[in-house]
N, C-alpha and C positions, 0 to 999 in steps of 0.2 A: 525312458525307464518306466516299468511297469508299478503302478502304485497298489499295494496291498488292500486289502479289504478295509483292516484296521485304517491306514493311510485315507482312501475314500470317506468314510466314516468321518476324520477329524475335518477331513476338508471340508467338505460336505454341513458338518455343524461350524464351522470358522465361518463361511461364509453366510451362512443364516445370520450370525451373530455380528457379522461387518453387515449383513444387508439392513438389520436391524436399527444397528446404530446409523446407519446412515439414514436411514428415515426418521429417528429421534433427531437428526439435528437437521434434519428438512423442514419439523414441524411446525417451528416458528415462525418459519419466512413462509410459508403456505399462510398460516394462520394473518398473515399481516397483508399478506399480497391477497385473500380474501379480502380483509377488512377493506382495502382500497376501492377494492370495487362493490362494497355495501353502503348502505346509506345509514345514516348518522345516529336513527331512530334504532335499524337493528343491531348497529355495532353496540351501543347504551342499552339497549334490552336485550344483554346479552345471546340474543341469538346467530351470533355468527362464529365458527367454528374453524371448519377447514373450505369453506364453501360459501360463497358471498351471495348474500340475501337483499332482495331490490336491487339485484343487479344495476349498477349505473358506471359511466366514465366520467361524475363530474367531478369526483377529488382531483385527476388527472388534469382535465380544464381548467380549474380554478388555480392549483398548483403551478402549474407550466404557465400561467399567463401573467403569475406573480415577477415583479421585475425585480422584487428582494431576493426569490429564489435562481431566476437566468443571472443574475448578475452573480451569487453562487457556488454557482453552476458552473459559468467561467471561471471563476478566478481557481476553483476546485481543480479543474481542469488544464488549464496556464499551469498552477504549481505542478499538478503530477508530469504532465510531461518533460517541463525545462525541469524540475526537479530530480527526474530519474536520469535523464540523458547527464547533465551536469553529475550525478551519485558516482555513475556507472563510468564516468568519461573521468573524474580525477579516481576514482577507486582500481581502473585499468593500469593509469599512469603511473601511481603509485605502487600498487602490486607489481607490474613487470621490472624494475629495476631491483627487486627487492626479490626477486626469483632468481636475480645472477648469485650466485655461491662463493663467486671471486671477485665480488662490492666489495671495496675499503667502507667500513663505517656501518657494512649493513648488519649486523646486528645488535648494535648500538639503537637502530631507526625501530627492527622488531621490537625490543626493548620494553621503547619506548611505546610502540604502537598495545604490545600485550600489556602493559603497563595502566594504559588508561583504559583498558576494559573492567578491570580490578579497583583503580580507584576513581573520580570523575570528582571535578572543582562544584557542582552541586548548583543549585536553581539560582541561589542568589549574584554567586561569581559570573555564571553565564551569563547572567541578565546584565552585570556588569558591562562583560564584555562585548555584551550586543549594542550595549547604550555609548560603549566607549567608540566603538566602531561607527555609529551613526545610522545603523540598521533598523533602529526602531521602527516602527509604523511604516516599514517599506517592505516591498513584494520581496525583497533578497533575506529578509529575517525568517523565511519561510527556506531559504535554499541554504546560505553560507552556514551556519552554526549546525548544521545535520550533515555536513557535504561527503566525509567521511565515515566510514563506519569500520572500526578495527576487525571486526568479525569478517566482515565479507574481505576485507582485505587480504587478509590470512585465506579464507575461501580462493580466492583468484588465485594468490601468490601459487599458493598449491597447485593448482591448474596449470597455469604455467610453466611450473616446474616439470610437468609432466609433456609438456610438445617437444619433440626430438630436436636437441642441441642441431642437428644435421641441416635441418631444414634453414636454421637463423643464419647454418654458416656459409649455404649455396647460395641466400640470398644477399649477403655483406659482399660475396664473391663478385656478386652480380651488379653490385653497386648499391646496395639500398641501405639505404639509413635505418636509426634504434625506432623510429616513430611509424617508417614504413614497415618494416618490421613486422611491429606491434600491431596496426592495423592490417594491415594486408595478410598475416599470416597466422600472428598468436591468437589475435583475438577472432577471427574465423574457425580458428580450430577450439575454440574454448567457448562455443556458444552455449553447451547445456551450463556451465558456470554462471555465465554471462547472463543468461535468462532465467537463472533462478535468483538471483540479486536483482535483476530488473524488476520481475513481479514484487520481489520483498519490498525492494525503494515502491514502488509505483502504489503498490496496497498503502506503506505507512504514510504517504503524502494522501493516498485519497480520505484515510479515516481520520487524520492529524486534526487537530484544532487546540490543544493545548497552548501550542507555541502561539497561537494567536490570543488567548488569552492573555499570554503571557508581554508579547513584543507588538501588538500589533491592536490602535483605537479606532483608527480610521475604517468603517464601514465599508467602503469601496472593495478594501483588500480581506475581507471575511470569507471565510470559503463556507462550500457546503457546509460541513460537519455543524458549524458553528449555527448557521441557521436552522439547522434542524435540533439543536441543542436548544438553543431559542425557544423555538417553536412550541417544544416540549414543556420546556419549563414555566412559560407562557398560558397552556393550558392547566398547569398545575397550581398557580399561583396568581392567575389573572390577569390582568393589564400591569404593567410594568412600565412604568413612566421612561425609564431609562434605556429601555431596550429597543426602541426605536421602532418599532413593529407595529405599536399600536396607531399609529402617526401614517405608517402606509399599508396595513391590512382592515379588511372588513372584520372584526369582530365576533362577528357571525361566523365568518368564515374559520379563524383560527378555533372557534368552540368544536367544531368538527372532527370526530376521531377519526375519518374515514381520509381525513384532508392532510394527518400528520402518517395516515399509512401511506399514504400514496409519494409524501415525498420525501420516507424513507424506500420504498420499492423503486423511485426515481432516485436516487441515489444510492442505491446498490447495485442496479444493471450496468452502470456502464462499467464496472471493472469488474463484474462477473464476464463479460463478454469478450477482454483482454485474455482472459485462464486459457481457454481452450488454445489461442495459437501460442502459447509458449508451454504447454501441459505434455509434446512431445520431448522435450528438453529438462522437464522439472523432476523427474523421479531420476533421470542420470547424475541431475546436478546433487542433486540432496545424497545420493550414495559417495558423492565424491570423500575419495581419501577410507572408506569401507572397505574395500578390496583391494587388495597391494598384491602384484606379481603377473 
């Protein structure tokens, strides 16, 4: 279809104005990912900008050899995986039985599920029931109290809803089970769903660190976020007896602005690097349920 002069025109200023905004929210991570690789003197004398001055890679060295930060690093790492795979793996299980129209009880479960999107038992109750469960200061207080999430639930369910009854009934014909099913056939056809809930779990496990505030003393099981929270606050207020930091970093080193860029740019590549292989899948998932017919 042939676009009008007027039409050109609009497109034409849209896109200035998206290419715009899209280098407004570049500016920061340029500005930071310079710092990284400036040195200490011109980050503090304000000269560094979009373009890093005394070019060096020793915030990266210093950073990366820290065994506060690889340890991390890991556990950073450990949660997002087993935490997406586990999100993804009961949020499937859940949503496909609740896609059947002729469950006894299933709306009863939506209810329920739409239910606690609207109200939620609140910081204290959960805390309760993390400490009642025994999850405290362990790697699972990072997975079991988030495992579910009623939005995506409803996300999936809808998906599901949508693979042709036809298909589920050549394969029961054929002898397959609700699980084989589920894996071999629904959840193959529902991957831009699938991968736009992966990315959402996988980003909120890598930026997370509340709940460890929250549940979790033991140093060992700190992830990223928290050590760069640290870090920060560290610089703003000095040595901190209690923050454990002062005890295994140089000093020197933590004064460093160029040492707190470097390992926030080291903790944002690795899940900028995840986007690209599910970004063919991500603008399908996000339209789901937009277009009917």
């Amino acid at each position: 279809m042939r676009l009008t002069r007027g039409e050109r025109i609009a497109s034409g200023i849209n896109n200035v104005l998206l290419g715009l905004l899209g280098l407004l929210a570049l500016v920061p991570f340029v500005h930071v990912l310079a710092q990284s690789f400036s040195s200490h003197r011109a980050i503090t004398s304000g000269l560094v900008s979009l373009w890093p001055v005394d070019f060096s890679f020793e915030a990266y060295a210093r950073v990366l050899s820290q065994a506060d930060f690889i340890q991390a690093f890991q556990v950073s790492v450990l949660r997002t995986v087993v935490g997406t795979l586990f999100n993804v793996v009961i949020t499937s299980l859940l949503a496909y039985p609740l896609s059947k129209t002729y469950l006894k009880g299933r709306s009863v479960v939506m209810f329920l599920i739409v239910f606690s999107m609207m109200f939620g038992g609140g910081m204290i109750p959960t805390f309760l029931v993390v400490k009642a469960t025994g999850l405290l200061d362990t790697f699972w207080a990072y997975i079991i109290p988030g495992a579910v999430s009623a939005f995506n639930v409803i996300i999936i369910k809808n998906f599901f809803q949508s693979v042709p009854a036809e298909l589920e009934e050549s394969a029961k014909i054929d002898g397959g089970s609700n699980l084989g099913i589920l894996f071999r056939i629904v959840i193959p056809l529902s991957m831009p769903a699938i991968s736009t809930i992966t990315l959402f779990h996988a980003v909120g496990h890598w930026n997370a660190f509340f709940d460890t505030v929250l549940y979790v003393t033991n140093r060992d099981l700190f992830p990223l976020q928290v050590y760069l929270r640290e870090l920060i606050m560290f610089n703003q207020s000095g040595i901190d007896n209690n923050s454990g930091y002062s005890a295994n970093m140089d000093s020197t080193l933590l004064a460093m602005e160029s040492l707190k860029a470097a390992a926030l740019i080291a903790s944002t590549v690795p899940i900028l690097v995840v986007y690209p292989f599910l970004q063919k899948y991500f603008v399908k998932g996000l339209m789901l349920g937009s277009v009917k017919g």
